[in-house]
Backbone as a chain_set.jsonl record, in Angstrom:
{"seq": "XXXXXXXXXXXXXXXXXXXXXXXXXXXXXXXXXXXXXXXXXXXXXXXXXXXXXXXXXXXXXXXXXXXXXXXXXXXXXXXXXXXXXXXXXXXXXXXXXXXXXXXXXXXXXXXXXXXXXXXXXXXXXXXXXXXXXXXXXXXXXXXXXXXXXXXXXXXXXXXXXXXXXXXXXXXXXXXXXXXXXXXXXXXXXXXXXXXX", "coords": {"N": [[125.104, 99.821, 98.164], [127.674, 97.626, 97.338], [127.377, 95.466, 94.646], [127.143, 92.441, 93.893], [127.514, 90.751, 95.759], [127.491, 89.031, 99.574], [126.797, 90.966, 101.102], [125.781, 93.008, 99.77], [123.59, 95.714, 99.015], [120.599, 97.833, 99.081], [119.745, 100.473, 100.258], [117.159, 102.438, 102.05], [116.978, 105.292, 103.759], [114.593, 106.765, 106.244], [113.776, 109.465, 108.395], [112.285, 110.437, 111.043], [110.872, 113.281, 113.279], [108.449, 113.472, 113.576], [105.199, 114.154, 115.586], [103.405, 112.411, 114.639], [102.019, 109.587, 113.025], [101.225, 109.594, 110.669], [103.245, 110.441, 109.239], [105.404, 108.748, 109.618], [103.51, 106.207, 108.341], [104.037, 107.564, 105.594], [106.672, 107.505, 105.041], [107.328, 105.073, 104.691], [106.056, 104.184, 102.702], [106.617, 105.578, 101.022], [109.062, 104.93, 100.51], [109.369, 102.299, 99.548], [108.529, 102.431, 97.093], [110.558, 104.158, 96.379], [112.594, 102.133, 96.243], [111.586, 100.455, 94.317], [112.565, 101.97, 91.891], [111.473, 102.985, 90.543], [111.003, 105.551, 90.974], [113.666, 107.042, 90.229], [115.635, 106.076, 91.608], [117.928, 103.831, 91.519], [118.423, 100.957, 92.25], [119.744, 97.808, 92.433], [118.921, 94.396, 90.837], [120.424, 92.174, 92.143], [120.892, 93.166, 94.777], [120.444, 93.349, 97.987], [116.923, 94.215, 99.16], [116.24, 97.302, 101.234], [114.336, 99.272, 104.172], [114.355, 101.201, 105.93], [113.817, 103.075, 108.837], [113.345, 105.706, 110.948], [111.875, 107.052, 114.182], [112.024, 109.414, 115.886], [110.585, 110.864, 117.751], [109.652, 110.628, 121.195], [106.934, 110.709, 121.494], [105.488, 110.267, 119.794], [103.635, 107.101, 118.461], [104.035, 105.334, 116.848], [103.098, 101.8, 115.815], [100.48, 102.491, 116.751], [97.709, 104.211, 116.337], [96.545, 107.293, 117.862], [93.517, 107.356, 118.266], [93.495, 104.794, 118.897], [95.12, 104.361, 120.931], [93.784, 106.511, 122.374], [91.989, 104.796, 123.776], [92.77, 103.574, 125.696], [93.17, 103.376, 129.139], [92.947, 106.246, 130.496], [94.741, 106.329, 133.402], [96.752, 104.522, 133.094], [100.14, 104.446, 132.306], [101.596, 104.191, 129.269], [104.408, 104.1, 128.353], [105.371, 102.694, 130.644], [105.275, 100.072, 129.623], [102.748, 98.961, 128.951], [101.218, 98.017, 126.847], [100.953, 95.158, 124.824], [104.044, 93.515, 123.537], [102.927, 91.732, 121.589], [100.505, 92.172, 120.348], [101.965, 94.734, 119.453], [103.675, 93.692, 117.205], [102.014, 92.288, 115.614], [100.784, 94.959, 114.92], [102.314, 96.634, 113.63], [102.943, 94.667, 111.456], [100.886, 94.659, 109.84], [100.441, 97.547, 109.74], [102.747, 98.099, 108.228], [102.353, 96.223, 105.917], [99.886, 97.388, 104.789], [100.995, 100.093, 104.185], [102.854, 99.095, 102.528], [101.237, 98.214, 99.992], [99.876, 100.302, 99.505], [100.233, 101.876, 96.334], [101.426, 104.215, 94.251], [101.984, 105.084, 90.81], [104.986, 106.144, 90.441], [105.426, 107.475, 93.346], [104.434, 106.255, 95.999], [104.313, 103.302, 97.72], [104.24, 99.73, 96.283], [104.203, 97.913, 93.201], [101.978, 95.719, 91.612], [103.293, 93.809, 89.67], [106.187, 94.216, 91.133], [105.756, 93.01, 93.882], [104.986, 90.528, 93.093], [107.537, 89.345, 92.514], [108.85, 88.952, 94.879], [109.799, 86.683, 97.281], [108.213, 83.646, 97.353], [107.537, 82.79, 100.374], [107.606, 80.03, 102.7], [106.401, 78.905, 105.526], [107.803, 76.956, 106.831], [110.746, 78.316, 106.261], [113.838, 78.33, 107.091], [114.48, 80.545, 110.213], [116.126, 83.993, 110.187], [118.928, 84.019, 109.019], [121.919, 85.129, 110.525], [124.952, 85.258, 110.183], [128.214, 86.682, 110.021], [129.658, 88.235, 107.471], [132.298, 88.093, 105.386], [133.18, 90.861, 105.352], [132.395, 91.826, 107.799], [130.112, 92.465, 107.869], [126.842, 92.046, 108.937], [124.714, 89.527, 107.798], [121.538, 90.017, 106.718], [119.605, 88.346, 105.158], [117.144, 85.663, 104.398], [117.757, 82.313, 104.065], [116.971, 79.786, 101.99], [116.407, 75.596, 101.941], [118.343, 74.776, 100.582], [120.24, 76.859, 100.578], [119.764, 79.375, 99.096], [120.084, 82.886, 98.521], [117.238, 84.748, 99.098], [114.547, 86.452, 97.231], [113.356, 89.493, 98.586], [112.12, 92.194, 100.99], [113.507, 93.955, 103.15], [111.895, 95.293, 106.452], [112.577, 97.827, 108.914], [112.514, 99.373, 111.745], [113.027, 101.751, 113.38], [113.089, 103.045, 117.009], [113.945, 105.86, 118.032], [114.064, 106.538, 121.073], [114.056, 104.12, 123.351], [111.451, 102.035, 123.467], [108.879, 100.341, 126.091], [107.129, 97.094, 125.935], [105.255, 95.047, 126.827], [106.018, 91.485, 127.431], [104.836, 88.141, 127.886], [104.807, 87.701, 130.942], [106.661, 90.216, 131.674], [108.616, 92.956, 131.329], [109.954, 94.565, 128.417], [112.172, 96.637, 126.641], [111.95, 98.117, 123.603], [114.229, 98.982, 121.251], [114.682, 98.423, 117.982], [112.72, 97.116, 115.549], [112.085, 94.481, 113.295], [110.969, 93.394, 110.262], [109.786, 91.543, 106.964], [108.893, 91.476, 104.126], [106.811, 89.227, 101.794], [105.705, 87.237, 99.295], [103.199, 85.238, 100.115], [101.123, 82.718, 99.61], [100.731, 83.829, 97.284], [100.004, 86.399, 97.713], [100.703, 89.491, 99.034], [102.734, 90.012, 102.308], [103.507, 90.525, 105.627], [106.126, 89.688, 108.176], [107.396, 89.47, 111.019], [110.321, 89.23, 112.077], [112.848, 89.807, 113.99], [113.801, 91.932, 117.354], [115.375, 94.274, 118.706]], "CA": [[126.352, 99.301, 98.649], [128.346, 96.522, 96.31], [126.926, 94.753, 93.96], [126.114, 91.13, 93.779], [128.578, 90.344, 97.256], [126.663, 88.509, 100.204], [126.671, 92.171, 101.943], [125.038, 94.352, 98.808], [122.321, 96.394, 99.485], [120.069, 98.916, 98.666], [118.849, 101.011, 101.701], [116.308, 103.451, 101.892], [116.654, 105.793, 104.833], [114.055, 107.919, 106.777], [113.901, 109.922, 109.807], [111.111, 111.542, 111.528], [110.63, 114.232, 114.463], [106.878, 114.144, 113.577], [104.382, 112.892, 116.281], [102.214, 111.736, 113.811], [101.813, 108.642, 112.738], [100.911, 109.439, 109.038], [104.481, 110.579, 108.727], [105.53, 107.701, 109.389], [103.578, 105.716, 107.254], [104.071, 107.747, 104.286], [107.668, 106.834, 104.682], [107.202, 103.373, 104.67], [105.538, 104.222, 101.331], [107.855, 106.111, 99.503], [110.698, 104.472, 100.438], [109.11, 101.188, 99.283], [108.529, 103.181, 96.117], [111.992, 104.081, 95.78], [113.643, 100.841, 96.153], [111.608, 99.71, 92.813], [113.221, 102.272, 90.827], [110.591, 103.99, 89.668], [111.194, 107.259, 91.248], [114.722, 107.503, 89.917], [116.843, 105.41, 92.174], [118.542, 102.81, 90.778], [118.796, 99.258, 92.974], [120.065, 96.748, 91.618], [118.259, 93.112, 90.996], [121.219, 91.265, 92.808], [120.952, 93.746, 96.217], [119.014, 93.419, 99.048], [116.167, 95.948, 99.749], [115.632, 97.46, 103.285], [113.386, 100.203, 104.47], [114.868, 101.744, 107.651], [113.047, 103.863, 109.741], [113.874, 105.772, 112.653], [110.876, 107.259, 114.64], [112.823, 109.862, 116.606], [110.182, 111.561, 118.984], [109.01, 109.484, 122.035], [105.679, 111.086, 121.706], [105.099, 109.435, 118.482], [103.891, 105.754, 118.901], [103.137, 105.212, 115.748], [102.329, 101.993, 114.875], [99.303, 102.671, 117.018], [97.024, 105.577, 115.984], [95.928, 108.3, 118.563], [92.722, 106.753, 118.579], [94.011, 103.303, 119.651], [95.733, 104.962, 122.407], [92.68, 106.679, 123.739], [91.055, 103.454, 124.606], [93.282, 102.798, 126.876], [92.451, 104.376, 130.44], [94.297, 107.4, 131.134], [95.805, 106.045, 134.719], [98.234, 103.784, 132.676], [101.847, 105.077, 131.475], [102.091, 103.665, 128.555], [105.451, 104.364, 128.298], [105.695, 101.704, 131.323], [105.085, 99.176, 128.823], [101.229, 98.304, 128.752], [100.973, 97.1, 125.531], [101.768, 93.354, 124.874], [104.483, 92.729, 122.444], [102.757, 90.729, 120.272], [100.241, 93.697, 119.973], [103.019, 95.829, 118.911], [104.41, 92.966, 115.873], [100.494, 92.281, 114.864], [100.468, 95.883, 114.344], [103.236, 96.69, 112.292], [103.299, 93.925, 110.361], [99.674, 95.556, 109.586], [100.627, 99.161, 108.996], [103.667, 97.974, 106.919], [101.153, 95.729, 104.585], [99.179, 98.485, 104.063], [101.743, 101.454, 103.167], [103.378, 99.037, 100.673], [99.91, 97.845, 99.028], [99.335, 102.319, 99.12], [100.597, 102.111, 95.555], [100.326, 105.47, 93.258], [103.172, 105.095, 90.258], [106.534, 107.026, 91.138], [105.071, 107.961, 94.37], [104.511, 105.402, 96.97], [103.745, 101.784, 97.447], [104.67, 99.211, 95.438], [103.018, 97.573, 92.08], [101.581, 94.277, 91.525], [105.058, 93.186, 89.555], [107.157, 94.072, 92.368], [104.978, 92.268, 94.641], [105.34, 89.106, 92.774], [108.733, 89.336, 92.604], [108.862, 88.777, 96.344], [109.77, 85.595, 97.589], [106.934, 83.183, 98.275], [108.16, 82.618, 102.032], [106.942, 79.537, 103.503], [106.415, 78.98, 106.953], [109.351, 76.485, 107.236], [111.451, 78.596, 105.98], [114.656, 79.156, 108.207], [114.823, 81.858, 110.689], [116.908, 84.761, 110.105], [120.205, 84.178, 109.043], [122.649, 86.531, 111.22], [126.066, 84.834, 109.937], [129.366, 87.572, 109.528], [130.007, 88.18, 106.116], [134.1, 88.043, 104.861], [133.975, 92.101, 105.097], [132.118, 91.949, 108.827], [128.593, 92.935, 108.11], [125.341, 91.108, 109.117], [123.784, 89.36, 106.543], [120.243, 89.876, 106.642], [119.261, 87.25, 104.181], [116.828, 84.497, 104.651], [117.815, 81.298, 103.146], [116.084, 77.906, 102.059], [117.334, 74.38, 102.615], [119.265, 74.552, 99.701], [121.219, 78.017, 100.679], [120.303, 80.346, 98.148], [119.541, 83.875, 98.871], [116.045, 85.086, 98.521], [114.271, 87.927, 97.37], [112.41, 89.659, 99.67], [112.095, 93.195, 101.131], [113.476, 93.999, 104.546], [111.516, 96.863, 106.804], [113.369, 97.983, 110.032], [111.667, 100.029, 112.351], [113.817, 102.404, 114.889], [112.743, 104.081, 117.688], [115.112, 106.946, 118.445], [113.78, 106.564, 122.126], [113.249, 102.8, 123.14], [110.063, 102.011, 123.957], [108.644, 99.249, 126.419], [106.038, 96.856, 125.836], [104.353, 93.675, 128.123], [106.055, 90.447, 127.183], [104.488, 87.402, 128.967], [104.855, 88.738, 132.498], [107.243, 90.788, 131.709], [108.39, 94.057, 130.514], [110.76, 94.372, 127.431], [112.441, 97.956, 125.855], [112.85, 97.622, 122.113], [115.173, 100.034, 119.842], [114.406, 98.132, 116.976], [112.094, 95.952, 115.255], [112.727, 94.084, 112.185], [109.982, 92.681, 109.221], [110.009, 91.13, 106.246], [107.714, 91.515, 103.275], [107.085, 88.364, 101.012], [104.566, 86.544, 98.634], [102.042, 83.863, 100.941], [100.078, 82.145, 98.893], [100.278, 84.882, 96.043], [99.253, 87.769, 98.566], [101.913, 90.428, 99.821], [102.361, 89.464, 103.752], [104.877, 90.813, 106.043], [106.338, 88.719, 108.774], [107.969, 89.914, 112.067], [112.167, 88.532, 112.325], [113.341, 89.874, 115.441], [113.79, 93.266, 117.815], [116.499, 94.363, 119.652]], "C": [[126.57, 97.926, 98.032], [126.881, 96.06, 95.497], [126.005, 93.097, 93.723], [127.062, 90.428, 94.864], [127.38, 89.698, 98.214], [126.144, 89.741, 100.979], [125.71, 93.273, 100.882], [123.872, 94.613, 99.32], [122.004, 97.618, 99.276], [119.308, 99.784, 99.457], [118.326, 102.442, 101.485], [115.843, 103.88, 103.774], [116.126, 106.601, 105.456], [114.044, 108.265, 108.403], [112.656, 110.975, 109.867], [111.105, 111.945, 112.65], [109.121, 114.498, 114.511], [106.633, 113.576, 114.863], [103.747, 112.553, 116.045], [102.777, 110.731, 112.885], [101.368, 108.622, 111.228], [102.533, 109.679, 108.567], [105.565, 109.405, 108.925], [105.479, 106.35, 108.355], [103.639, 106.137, 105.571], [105.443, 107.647, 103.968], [108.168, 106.076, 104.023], [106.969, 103.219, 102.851], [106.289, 104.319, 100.338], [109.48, 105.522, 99.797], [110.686, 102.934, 99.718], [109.101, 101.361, 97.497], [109.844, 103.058, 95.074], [113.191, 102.953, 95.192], [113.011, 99.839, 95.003], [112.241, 100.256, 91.449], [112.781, 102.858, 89.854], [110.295, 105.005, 90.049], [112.612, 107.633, 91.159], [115.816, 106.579, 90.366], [117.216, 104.57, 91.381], [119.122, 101.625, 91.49], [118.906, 98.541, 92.005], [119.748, 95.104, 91.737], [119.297, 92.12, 92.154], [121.274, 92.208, 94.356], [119.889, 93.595, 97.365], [118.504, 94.59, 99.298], [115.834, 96.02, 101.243], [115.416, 98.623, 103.339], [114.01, 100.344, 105.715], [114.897, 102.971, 108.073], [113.646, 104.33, 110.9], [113.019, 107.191, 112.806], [111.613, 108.185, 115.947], [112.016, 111.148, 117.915], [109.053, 110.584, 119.57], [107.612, 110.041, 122.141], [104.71, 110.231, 120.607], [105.151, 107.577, 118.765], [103.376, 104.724, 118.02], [103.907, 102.615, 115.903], [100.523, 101.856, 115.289], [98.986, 104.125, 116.861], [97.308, 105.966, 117.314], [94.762, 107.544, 119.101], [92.568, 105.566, 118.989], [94.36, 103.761, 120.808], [94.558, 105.3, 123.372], [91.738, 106.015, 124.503], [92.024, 103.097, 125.526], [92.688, 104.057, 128.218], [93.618, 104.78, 130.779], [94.96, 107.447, 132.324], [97.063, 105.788, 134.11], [98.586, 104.412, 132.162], [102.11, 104.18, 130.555], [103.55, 102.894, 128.239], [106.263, 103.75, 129.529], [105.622, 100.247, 130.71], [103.695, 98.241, 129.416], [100.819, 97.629, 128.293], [102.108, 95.819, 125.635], [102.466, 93.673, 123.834], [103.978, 92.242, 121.67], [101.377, 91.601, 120.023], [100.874, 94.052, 119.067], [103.68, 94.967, 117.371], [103.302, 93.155, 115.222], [100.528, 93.468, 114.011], [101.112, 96.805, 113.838], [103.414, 96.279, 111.104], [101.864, 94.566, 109.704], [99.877, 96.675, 108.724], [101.521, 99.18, 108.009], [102.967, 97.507, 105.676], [100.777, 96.71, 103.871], [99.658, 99.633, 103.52], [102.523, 100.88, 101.87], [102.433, 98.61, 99.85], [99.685, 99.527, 98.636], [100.379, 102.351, 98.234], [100.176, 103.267, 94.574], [102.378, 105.27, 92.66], [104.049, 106.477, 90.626], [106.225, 107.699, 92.462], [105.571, 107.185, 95.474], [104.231, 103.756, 96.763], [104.82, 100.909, 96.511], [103.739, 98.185, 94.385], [102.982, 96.337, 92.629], [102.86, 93.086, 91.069], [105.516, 93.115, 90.27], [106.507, 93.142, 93.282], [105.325, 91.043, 94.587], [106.363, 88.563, 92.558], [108.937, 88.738, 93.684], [109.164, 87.096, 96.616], [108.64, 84.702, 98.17], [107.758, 82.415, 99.62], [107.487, 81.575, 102.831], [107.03, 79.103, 104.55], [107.743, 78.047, 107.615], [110.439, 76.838, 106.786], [112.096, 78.502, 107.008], [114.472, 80.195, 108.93], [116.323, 82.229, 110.067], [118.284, 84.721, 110.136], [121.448, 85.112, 109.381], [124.43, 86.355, 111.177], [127.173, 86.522, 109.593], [129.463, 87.572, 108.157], [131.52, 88.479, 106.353], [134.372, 89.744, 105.309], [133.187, 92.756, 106.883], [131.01, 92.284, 108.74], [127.893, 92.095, 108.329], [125.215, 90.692, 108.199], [122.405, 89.388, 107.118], [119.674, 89.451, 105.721], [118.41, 86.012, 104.687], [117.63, 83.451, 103.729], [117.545, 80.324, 103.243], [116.969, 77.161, 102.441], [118.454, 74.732, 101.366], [120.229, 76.039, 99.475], [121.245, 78.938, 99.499], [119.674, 81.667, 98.685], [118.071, 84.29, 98.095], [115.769, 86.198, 98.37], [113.074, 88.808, 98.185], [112.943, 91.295, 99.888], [111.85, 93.347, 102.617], [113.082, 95.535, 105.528], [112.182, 96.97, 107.948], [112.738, 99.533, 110.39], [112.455, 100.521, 113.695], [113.123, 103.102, 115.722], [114.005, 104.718, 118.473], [114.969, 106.527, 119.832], [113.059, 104.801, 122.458], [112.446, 102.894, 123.911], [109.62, 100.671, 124.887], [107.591, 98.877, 126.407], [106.156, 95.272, 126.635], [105.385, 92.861, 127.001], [106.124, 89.128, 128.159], [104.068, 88.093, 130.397], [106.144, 89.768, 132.871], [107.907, 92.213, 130.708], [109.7, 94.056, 129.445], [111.175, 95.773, 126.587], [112.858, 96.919, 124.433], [112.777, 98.929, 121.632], [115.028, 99.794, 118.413], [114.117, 97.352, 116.615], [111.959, 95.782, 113.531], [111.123, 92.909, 111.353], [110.578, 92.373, 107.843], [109.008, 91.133, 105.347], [107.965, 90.435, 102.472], [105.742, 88.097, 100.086], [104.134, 84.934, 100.441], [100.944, 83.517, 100.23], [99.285, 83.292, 97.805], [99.666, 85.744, 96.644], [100.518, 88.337, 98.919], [101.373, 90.326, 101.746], [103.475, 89.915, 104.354], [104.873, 90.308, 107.302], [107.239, 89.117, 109.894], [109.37, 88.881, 112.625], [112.806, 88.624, 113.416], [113.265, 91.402, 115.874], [115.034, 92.607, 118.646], [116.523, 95.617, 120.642]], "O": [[125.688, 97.082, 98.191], [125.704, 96.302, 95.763], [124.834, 92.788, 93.504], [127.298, 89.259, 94.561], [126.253, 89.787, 97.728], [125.051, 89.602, 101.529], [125.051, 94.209, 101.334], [123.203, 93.833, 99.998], [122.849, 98.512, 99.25], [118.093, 99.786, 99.259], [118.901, 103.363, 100.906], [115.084, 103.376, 104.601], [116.855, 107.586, 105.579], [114.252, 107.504, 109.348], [112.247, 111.875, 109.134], [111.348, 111.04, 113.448], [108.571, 115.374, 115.179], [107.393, 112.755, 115.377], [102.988, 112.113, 116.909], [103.741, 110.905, 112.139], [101.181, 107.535, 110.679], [102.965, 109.094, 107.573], [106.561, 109.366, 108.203], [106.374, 105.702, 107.814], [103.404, 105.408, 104.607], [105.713, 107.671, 102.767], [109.03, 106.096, 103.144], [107.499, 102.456, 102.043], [106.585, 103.682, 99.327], [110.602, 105.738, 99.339], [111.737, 102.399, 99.365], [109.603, 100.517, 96.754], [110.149, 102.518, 94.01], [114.073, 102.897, 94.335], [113.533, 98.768, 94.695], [112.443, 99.65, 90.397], [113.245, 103.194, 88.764], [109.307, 105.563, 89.574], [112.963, 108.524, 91.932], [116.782, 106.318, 89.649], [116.662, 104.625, 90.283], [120.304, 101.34, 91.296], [118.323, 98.576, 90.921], [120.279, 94.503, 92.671], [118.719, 91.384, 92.954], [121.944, 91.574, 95.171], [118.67, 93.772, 97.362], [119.068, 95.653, 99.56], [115.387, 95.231, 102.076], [116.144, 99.339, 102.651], [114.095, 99.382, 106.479], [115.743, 103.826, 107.811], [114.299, 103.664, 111.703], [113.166, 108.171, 112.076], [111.739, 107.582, 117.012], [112.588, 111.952, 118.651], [108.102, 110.014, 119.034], [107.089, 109.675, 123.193], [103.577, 109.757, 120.689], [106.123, 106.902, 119.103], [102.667, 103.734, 118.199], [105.097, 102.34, 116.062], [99.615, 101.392, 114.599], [99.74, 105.054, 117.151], [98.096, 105.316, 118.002], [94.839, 107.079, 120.238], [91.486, 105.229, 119.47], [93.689, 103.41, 121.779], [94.282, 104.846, 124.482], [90.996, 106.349, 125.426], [91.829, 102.051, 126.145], [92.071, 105.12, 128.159], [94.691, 104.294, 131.136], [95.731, 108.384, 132.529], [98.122, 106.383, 134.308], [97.918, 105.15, 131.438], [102.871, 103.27, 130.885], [103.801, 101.714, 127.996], [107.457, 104.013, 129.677], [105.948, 99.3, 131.426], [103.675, 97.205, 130.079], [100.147, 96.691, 128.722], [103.221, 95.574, 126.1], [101.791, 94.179, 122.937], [104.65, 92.213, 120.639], [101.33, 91.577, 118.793], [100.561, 93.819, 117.899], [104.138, 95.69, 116.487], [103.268, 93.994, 114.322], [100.392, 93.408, 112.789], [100.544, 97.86, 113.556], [103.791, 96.85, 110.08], [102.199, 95.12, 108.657], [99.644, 96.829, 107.524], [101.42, 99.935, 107.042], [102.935, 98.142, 104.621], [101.096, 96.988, 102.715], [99.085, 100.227, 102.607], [102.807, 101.429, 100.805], [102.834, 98.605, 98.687], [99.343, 99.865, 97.502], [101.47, 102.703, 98.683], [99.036, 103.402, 94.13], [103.427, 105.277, 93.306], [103.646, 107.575, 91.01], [106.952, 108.674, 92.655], [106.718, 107.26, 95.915], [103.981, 103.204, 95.692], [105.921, 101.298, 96.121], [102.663, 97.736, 94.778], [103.561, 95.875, 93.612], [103.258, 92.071, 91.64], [105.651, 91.954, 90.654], [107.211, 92.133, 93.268], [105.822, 90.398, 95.51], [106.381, 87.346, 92.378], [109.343, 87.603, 93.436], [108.512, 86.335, 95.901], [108.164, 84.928, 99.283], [108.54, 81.473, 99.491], [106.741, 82.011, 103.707], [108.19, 78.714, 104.682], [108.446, 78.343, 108.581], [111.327, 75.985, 106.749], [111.451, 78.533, 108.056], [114.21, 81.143, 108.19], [117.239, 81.511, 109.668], [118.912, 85.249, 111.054], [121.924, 85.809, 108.485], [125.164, 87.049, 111.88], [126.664, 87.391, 108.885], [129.245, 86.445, 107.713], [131.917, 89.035, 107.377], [135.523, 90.069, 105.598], [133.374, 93.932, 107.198], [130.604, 92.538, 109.874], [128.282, 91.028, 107.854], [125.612, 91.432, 107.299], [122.213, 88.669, 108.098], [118.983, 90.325, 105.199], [119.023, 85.275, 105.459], [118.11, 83.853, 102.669], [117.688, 79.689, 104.288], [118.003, 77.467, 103.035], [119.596, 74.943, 101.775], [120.818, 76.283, 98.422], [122.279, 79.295, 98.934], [118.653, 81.502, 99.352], [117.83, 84.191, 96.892], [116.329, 87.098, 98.996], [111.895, 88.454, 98.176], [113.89, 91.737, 99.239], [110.827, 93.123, 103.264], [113.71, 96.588, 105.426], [112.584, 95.835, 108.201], [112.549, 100.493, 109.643], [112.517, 99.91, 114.762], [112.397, 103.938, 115.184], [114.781, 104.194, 119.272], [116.01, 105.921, 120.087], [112.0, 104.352, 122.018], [112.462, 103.604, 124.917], [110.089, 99.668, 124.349], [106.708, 99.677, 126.716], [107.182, 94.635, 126.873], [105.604, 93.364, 125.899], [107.025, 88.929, 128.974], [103.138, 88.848, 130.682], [106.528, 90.051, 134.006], [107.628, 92.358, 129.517], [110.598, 93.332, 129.875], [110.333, 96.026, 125.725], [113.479, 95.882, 124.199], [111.847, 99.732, 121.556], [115.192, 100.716, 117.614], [114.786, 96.363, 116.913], [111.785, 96.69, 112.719], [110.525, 91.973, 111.883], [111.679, 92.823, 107.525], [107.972, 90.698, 105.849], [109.154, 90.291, 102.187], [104.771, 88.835, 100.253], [104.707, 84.203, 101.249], [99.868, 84.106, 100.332], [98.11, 83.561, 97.557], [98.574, 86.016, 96.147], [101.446, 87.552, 99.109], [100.273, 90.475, 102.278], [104.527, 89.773, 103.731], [103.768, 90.326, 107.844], [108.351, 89.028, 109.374], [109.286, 87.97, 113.45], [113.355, 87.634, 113.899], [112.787, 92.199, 115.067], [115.465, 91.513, 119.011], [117.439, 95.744, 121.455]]}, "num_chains": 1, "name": "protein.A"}
């Protein structure tokens, strides 16, 4: 969608009915894949990339395994929101790392080039710029002090069915949670922006 506008963008969209958690992250993979352009697509250097997910059976809780789950003690309802929030970012920003480092050419992942491409993102960067654009869309753009758009690679994480998890002393449904992949000190690092 457009070109080199404050709104362009290059979106890569999946949907899953699995309840497994590999289908998931092999999403993550190949869609990360796609948006370099080396499995055919064609993004364009001036667009923003975004990965957007939507996790459409509440059985599926991915981004905790099965085996994460079964440590918990089978009284609690998960699905009352057990898990802390900040759990639930930790371990995304986690599983996302690792499906875009699961590089195999035209497949999944993404290379070492792309990587470094990435904006090195440092911690004082701005939060999340959520300004209107002229044609009404979001921008999802970070930007430095000096207002220029960066490059970076945005993941977005739906759950068809919102899910609730602990925050502080309290409980919190989220529909969707929002990351950011960047360079940190010449490492690929992805960085948790907001949920809604």
């Amino acid at each position: 969608m457009g070109t080199n506008e404050p709104f362009a963008k290059a979106i890569q969209f999946k949907h899953t009915v699995s309840t497994e958690n590999s289908a998931v992250d092999d999403m993550i993979a190949k869609a990360a894949n796609q948006l370099t352009g080396e499995s055919g697509e064609k993004p364009l250097a001036t667009q923003r990339k975004i990965i957007d997910v939507m996790i459409n059976d509440n059985r599926n809780w991915w981004p905790f395994t099965d085996k994460e789950l079964a440590t918990i003690d089978p009284e609690v309802k998960i699905e009352e929101g057990f898990i802390q929030f900040e759990k639930l970012k930790a371990r995304c920003a986690e599983r996302i790392r690792t499906q875009l480092s699961r590089y195999r050419k035209n497949n999944s992942g993404i290379n070492r080039a792309t990587a470094n491409s990435l904006y090195n993102h440092p911690p004082s960067t701005p939060p999340l710029d959520m300004k209107r654009s002229a044609h009404g869309q979001k921008t999802t753009m970070l930007n430095n002090p000096l207002n220029q758009k960066l490059e970076l690679l945005t993941i977005k994480m739906v759950y068809g069915h919102p899910r609730k998890f602990r925050n502080g002393t309290g409980v919190i449904a989220i529909s969707k949670i929002v990351f950011v992949a960047h360079l940190e000190n010449g490492k690929l690092a992805v960085k948790y922006l907001q949920h809604s």
